[in-house]
N, C-alpha and C positions, 0 to 999 in steps of 0.2 A: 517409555519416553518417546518412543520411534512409534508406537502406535495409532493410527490416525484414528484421534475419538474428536469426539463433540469438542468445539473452543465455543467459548461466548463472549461476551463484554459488553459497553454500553456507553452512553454517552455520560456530560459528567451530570446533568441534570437528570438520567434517568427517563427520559421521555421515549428515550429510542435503544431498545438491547436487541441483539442479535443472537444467533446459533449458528457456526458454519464448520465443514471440514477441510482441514489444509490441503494445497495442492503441493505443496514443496514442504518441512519441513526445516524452514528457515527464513528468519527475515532479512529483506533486501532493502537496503540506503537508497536513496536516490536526491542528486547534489542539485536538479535542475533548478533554476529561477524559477519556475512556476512552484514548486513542491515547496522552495526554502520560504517563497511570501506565502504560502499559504499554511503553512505551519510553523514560521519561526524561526527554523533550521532544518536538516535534513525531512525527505519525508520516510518515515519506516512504516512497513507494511509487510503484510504476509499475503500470502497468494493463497485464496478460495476454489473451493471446487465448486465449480458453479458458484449460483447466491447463494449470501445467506438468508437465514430463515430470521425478519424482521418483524418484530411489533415494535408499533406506534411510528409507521411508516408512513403518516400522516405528517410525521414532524418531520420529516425525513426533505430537506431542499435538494436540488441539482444545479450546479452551475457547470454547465458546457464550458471547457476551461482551453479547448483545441476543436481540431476536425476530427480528432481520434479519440479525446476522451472528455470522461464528465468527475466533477468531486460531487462527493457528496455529505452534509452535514446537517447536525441537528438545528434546525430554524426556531429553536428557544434560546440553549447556550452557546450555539456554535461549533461544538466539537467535530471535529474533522472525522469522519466514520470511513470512508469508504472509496475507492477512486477505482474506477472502473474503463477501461478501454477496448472496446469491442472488436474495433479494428485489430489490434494486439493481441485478444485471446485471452485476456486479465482485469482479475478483479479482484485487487483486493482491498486489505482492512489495516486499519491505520494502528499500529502492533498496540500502540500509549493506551487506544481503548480497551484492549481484550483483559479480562479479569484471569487469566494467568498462561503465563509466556515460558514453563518448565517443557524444557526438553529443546526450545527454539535458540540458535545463537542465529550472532550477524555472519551472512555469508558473502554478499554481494553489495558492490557499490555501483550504482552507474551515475553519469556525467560527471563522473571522475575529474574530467577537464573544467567542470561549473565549479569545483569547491573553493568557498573560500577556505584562505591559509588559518583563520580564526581558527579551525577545530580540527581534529584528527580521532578516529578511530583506535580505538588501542586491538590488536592481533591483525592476522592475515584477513583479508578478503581477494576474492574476485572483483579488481577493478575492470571497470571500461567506460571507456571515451564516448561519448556525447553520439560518433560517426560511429563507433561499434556496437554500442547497443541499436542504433537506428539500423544496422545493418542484420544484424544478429533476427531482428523482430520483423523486419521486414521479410528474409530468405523464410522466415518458422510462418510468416503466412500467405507467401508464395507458394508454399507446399500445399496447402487447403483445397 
Protein backbone atom coordinates (compact mmCIF):
# COMPACT_ATOMS: atom_id res chain seq x y z
CA UNK A 1 0.00 0.00 0.00
CA UNK A 2 3.01 2.48 0.72
CA UNK A 3 4.36 1.39 -2.60
CA UNK A 4 4.68 4.13 -5.15
CA UNK A 5 3.31 2.32 -8.29
CA UNK A 6 1.49 3.61 -11.24
CA UNK A 7 -2.25 5.49 -10.24
CA UNK A 8 -4.36 6.35 -13.10
CA UNK A 9 -7.98 7.83 -13.65
CA UNK A 10 -9.88 9.74 -16.14
CA UNK A 11 -12.28 11.96 -16.73
CA UNK A 12 -16.08 11.14 -16.43
CA UNK A 13 -16.51 11.19 -20.37
CA UNK A 14 -13.42 9.25 -20.85
CA UNK A 15 -11.79 11.59 -23.30
CA UNK A 16 -8.87 12.47 -21.23
CA UNK A 17 -6.97 9.38 -18.70
CA UNK A 18 -3.99 9.83 -17.18
CA UNK A 19 -0.86 7.67 -15.48
CA UNK A 20 1.13 9.24 -12.78
CA UNK A 21 3.15 8.52 -9.52
CA UNK A 22 2.48 9.98 -6.19
CA UNK A 23 4.67 12.56 -4.53
CA UNK A 24 3.20 12.12 -1.04
CA UNK A 25 1.13 9.32 -0.21
CA UNK A 26 -1.94 11.15 0.87
CA UNK A 27 -4.57 13.37 -0.09
CA UNK A 28 -4.77 17.08 0.91
CA UNK A 29 -8.36 19.31 1.39
CA UNK A 30 -8.03 22.66 0.35
CA UNK A 31 -10.97 25.11 1.78
CA UNK A 32 -10.01 28.00 -0.70
CA UNK A 33 -12.85 30.12 -2.58
CA UNK A 34 -11.38 29.43 -5.68
CA UNK A 35 -11.14 25.45 -5.11
CA UNK A 36 -14.91 25.29 -3.32
CA UNK A 37 -16.43 27.16 -6.91
CA UNK A 38 -14.56 25.29 -8.87
CA UNK A 39 -15.47 22.03 -7.51
CA UNK A 40 -18.48 22.32 -5.42
CA UNK A 41 -16.93 21.89 -2.19
CA UNK A 42 -13.51 21.25 -1.02
CA UNK A 43 -10.78 20.67 -3.56
CA UNK A 44 -9.07 17.11 -2.92
CA UNK A 45 -6.04 16.26 -4.80
CA UNK A 46 -3.06 14.19 -4.51
CA UNK A 47 0.46 15.46 -5.22
CA UNK A 48 2.27 14.18 -8.60
CA UNK A 49 5.70 13.40 -9.25
CA UNK A 50 6.29 15.45 -12.07
CA UNK A 51 3.31 15.02 -14.87
CA UNK A 52 1.33 12.81 -15.53
CA UNK A 53 1.41 10.73 -18.63
CA UNK A 54 -2.00 12.13 -20.59
CA UNK A 55 -3.87 10.87 -23.52
CA UNK A 56 -6.32 12.76 -25.34
CA UNK A 57 -4.53 15.93 -24.08
CA UNK A 58 -6.19 17.61 -26.85
CA UNK A 59 -9.32 17.85 -24.75
CA UNK A 60 -7.30 18.76 -22.07
CA UNK A 61 -8.41 23.15 -21.24
CA UNK A 62 -6.35 25.61 -18.98
CA UNK A 63 -7.84 28.19 -17.25
CA UNK A 64 -5.00 30.55 -15.37
CA UNK A 65 -7.11 30.71 -12.34
CA UNK A 66 -4.00 33.13 -10.27
CA UNK A 67 -0.32 34.44 -10.86
CA UNK A 68 0.71 31.00 -9.51
CA UNK A 69 -1.54 28.60 -10.84
CA UNK A 70 -3.69 27.10 -13.71
CA UNK A 71 -6.93 24.21 -13.36
CA UNK A 72 -7.07 22.22 -15.61
CA UNK A 73 -10.21 20.18 -17.11
CA UNK A 74 -11.88 18.07 -19.70
CA UNK A 75 -13.38 20.71 -22.38
CA UNK A 76 -16.27 17.88 -23.33
CA UNK A 77 -17.70 17.05 -19.75
CA UNK A 78 -15.79 19.36 -17.55
CA UNK A 79 -14.22 17.17 -15.06
CA UNK A 80 -11.92 19.03 -12.90
CA UNK A 81 -8.52 16.75 -13.68
CA UNK A 82 -5.62 18.65 -12.65
CA UNK A 83 -4.38 21.92 -10.86
CA UNK A 84 -1.08 22.74 -11.31
CA UNK A 85 1.20 25.70 -9.68
CA UNK A 86 4.56 26.15 -10.70
CA UNK A 87 5.46 28.86 -8.74
CA UNK A 88 4.72 26.27 -5.71
CA UNK A 89 6.42 23.29 -6.85
CA UNK A 90 2.88 21.15 -7.38
CA UNK A 91 0.85 19.56 -9.41
CA UNK A 92 -1.56 17.72 -8.73
CA UNK A 93 -4.83 15.43 -9.59
CA UNK A 94 -8.16 15.94 -8.53
CA UNK A 95 -8.23 12.50 -6.06
CA UNK A 96 -12.63 12.07 -7.32
CA UNK A 97 -10.90 11.13 -10.87
CA UNK A 98 -8.38 8.56 -10.05
CA UNK A 99 -9.83 4.87 -10.56
CA UNK A 100 -8.52 3.78 -7.21
CA UNK A 101 -7.57 5.70 -4.03
CA UNK A 102 -6.29 2.13 -1.61
CA UNK A 103 -3.67 3.01 0.62
CA UNK A 104 -4.50 7.06 0.36
CA UNK A 105 -6.26 8.78 3.51
CA UNK A 106 -6.92 12.49 4.06
CA UNK A 107 -4.04 14.12 5.80
CA UNK A 108 -4.04 17.70 5.25
CA UNK A 109 -6.37 20.57 5.21
CA UNK A 110 -5.40 24.09 4.09
CA UNK A 111 -7.38 27.54 4.39
CA UNK A 112 -8.57 26.06 7.14
CA UNK A 113 -9.77 29.64 7.93
CA UNK A 114 -11.89 29.66 4.24
CA UNK A 115 -14.19 26.69 5.48
CA UNK A 116 -17.53 26.92 5.59
CA UNK A 117 -19.25 25.75 8.97
CA UNK A 118 -21.62 23.37 6.43
CA UNK A 119 -19.03 20.45 6.39
CA UNK A 120 -16.46 18.87 8.50
CA UNK A 121 -14.05 16.22 8.08
CA UNK A 122 -14.39 13.14 10.16
CA UNK A 123 -10.46 12.12 12.00
CA UNK A 124 -7.33 14.30 12.57
CA UNK A 125 -5.62 16.30 9.85
CA UNK A 126 -2.97 18.77 9.64
CA UNK A 127 -4.87 22.13 9.49
CA UNK A 128 -3.53 25.51 8.30
CA UNK A 129 -4.58 28.93 7.96
CA UNK A 130 -5.03 30.62 4.65
CA UNK A 131 -1.19 32.97 6.26
CA UNK A 132 0.37 29.56 6.99
CA UNK A 133 0.18 27.62 4.09
CA UNK A 134 1.08 30.96 2.06
CA UNK A 135 3.99 31.12 4.47
CA UNK A 136 4.88 27.47 4.61
CA UNK A 137 5.08 27.42 0.34
CA UNK A 138 6.67 30.44 0.07
CA UNK A 139 10.03 29.74 2.71
CA UNK A 140 9.94 25.71 0.44
CA UNK A 141 10.59 28.09 -2.67
CA UNK A 142 12.86 30.58 -1.10
CA UNK A 143 15.03 27.72 -0.71
CA UNK A 144 15.36 26.95 -4.70
Amino acid sequence: MSENRARTGRCLCGKVSYQFMLAKNHIDACHCTMCRRWTGGPGLSVSVAGEPDVSGRENVAIYKSSDWAERQFCRICGTHLFYNSPAYNYFGVSAGTMDDLEGLSLTTEIFIDRKPDAYSFAGATDKLTEAEFIAMVSASTDKE
